[in-house]
C-alpha positions in Angstrom: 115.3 134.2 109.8 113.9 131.2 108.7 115.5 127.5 110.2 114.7 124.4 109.0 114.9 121.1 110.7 114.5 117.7 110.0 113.6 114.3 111.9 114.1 111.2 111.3 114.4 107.5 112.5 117.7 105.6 113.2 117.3 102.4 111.7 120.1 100.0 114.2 118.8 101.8 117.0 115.1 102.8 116.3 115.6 106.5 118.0 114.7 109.6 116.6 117.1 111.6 115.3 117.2 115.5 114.7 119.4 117.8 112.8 119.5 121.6 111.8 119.0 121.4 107.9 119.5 125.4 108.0 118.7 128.6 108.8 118.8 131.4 106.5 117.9 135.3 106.5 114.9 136.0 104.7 115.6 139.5 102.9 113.2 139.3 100.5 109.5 139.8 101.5 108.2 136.6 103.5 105.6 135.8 101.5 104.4 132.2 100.7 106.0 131.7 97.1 109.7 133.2 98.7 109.3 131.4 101.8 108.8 128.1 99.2 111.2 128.8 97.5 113.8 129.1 100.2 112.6 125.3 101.9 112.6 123.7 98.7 116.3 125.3 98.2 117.4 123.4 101.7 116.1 120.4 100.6 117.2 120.0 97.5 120.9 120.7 98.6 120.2 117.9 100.8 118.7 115.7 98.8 115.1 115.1 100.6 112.9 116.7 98.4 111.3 113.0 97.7 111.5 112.0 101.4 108.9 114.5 103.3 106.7 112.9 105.2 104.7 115.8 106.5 105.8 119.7 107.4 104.9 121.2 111.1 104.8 124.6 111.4 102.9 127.9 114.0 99.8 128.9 112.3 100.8 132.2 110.1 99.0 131.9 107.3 102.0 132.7 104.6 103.6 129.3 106.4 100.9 127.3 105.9 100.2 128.5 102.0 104.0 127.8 101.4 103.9 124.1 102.8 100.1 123.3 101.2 99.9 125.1 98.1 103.6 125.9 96.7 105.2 122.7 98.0 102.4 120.4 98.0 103.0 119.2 101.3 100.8 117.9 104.1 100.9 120.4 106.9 100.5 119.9 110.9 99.7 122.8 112.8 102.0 123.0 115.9 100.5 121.3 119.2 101.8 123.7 121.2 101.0 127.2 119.4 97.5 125.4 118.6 97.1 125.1 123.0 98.6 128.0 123.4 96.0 129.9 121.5 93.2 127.8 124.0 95.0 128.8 127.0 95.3 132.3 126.1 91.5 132.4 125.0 90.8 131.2 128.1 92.8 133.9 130.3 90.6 136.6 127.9 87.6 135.5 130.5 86.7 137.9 132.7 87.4 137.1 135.8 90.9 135.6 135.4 91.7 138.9 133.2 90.9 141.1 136.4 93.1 138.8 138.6 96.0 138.8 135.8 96.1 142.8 135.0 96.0 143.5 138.9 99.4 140.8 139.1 100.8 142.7 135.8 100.0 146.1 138.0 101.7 144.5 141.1 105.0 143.3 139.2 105.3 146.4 137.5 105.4 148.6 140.6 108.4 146.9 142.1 110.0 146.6 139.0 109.7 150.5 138.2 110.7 151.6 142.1 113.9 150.8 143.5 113.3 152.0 146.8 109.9 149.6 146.4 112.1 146.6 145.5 114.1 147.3 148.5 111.4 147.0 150.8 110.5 143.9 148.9 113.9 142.5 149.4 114.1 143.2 152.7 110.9 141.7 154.0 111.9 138.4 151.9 115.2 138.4 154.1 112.8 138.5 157.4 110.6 135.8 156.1 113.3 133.6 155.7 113.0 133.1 152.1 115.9 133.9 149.4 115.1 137.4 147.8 113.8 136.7 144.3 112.9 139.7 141.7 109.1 139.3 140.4 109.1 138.4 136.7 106.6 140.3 134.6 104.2 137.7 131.9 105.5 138.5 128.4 103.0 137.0 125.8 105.7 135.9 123.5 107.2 133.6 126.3 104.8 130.9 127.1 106.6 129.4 130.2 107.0 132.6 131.4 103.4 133.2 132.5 103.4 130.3 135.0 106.7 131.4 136.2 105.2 134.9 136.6 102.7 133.7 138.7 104.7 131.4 140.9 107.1 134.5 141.9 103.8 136.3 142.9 102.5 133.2 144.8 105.7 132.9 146.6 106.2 136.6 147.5 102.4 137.7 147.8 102.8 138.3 151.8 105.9 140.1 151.5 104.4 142.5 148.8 101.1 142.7 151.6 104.4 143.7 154.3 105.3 146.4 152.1 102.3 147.9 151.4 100.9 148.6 154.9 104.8 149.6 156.2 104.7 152.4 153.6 101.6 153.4 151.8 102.7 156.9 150.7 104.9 154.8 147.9 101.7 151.9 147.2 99.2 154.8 147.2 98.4 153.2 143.6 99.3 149.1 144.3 96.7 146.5 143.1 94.8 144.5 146.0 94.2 141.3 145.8 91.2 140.1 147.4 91.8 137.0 150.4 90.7 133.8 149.5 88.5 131.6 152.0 90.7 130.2 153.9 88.2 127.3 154.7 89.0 125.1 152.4 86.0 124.0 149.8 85.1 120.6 150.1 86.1 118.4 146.7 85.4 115.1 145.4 87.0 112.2 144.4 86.5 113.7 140.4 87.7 117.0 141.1 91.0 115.6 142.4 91.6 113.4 139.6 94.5 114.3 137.3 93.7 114.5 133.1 96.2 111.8 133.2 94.3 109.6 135.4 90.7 110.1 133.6 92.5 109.3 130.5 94.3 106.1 131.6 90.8 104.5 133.0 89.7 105.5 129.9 92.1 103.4 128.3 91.8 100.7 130.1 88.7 99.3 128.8 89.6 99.6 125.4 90.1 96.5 123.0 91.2 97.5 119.5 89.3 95.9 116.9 90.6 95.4 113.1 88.3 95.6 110.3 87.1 92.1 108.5 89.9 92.7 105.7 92.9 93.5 108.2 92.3 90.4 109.8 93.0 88.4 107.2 96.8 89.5 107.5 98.0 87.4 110.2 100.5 90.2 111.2 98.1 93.4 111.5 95.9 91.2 113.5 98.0 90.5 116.2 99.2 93.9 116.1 95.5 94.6 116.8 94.9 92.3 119.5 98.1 93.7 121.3 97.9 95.4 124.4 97.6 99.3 124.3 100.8 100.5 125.9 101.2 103.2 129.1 101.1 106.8 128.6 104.1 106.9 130.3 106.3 103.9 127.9 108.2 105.0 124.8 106.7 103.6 121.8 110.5 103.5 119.9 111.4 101.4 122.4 108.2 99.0 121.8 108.8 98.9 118.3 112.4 98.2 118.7 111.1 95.2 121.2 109.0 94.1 119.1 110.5 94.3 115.7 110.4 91.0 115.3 107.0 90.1 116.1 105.8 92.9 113.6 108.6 92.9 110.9 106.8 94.2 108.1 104.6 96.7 110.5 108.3 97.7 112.2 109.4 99.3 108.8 106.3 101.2 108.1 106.5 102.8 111.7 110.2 103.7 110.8 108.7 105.8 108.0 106.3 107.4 109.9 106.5 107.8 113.8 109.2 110.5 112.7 106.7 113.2 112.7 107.0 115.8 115.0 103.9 117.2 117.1 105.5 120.7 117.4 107.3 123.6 115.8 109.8 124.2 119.0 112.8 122.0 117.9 113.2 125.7 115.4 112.0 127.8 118.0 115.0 126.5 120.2 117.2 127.1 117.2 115.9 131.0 117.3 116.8 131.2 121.3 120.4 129.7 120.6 120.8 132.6 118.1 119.9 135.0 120.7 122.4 133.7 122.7 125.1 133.6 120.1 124.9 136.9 118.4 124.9 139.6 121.9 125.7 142.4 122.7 129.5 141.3 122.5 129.4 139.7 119.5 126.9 142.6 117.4 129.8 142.1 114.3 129.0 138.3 113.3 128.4 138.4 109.9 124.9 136.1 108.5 127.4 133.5 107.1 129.3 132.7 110.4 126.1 132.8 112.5 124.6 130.0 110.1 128.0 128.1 110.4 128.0 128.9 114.3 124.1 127.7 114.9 124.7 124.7 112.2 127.7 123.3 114.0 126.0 124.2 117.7 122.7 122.2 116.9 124.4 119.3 115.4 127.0 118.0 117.4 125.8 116.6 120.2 
């Protein structure tokens, strides 16, 4: 399936709005000129053919040639497939891969043995702790891999209990290896958050306009403003300072409606999941769309 969404600024308000446009079955092969074909179909029947500003999508190459080449668009690679690539490059490096296949081997063992789950369960109880089934990493979830690890975190003494009680059923069980529990000693910059190092970076930055934006009166106090916290919304700036920057405050209504990532769709996906189950297998296409359209836009 294919779902489309679009984004855009309330004026009265200045807060970004989103809406499902649509999401259609793509029967036909899902090559750039069909996939094209079928965006420039939703947007003609809503009328914002003229009014694209730019077109995020994941980085499949048929996506991107549809968007750059048979619409004309300017593309933006999604944020978050773009870091999740990085992330999962990094997690190919040796070391980590060892630690992460002998977790995967761990998880799988307890998930495959009942009587192995048991145990697990049971030792839980004794520890106090509410029993909690180990999730296994599945690439295709990205949250799931930290939540992978946090169930092994939280249950890696139990699994330790389990193994040395009965080691005819962990004959083959992944060790992991103890840490040092003397604690390393750390500075003052390993401690520091991104967040932090990027804020006192910040900090001593002045923006500076160019010799011909500073002869508009308006872009040179918008220059000359202060940078704003990570943390502060900049709608809400805008909206506070519409009308200190009137003419600036309509171009940022135009543009600050762009979207960083493709997951707005990839929720619309999940919701389908959830609507079209195992008791509900006879939906037809046409009352899924209608299901998903009304679902996505009403709140």
């Amino acid at each position: 399936m294919l779902a489309l969404t679009g984004h855009f600024i309330e004026e009265e308000e200045f807060n970004l709005k989103s809406l499902l446009l649509d999401c259609v079955p793509l029967l036909e092969s899902h090559t750039a000129k069909n996939i094209a074909e079928c965006i420039k179909q939703i947007c003609e029947e809503w009328g914002i053919s003229n009014k694209i500003l730019l077109a995020v999508s994941d980085n499949g190459a048929n996506i991107k040639c549809a968007i750059e080449r048979e619409l004309g668009w300017k593309h933006f690679s999604c944020y978050t497939h773009t870091l999740n690539l990085s992330v999962n490059d990094t997690l190919k490096e040796k070391n980590i891969e060892e630690l992460v296949s002998k977790i995967k081997g761990i998880v799988r063992h307890f998930k495959q043995s009942n009587f192995a789950w048991e145990k697990l369960k049971k030792f839980q109880v004794q520890a106090g702790a509410t029993p909690k089934r180990l999730l296994q990493e599945v690439p295709t979830r990205w949250n799931l891999y930290v939540l992978h690890d946090k169930t092994m975190c939280r249950a890696k003494g139990t699994t330790k209990q389990c193994n040395a009680q009965d080691s005819r059923h962990n004959a083959n069980l992944p060790q992991l290896q103890e840490e040092d529990p003397t604690p390393a000693p750390t500075t003052s910059s390993q401690t520091k958050s991104i967040w932090q190092d990027f804020e006192e970076k910040m900090q001593g930055i002045q923006p500076e306009g160019t010799a011909q934006s500073r002869a508009i009166v308006e872009v040179q106090r918008y220059y000359d403003d202060k940078i704003i916290a990570r943390t502060d919304c900049p709608l809400k700036w805008w909206r506070d300072h519409r009308s200190i920057y009137p003419n600036l405050y309509k171009i940022a209504a135009t543009k600050l409606n762009a979207m960083a990532s493709s997951v707005p769709c990839e929720r619309v996906f999940s919701a389908a999941g959830n609507i079209l189950n195992e008791r509900r297998t006879r939906l037809g296409t046409r009352k899924l769309q209608q299901l998903l359209f009304l679902q996505q836009n009403s709140l």
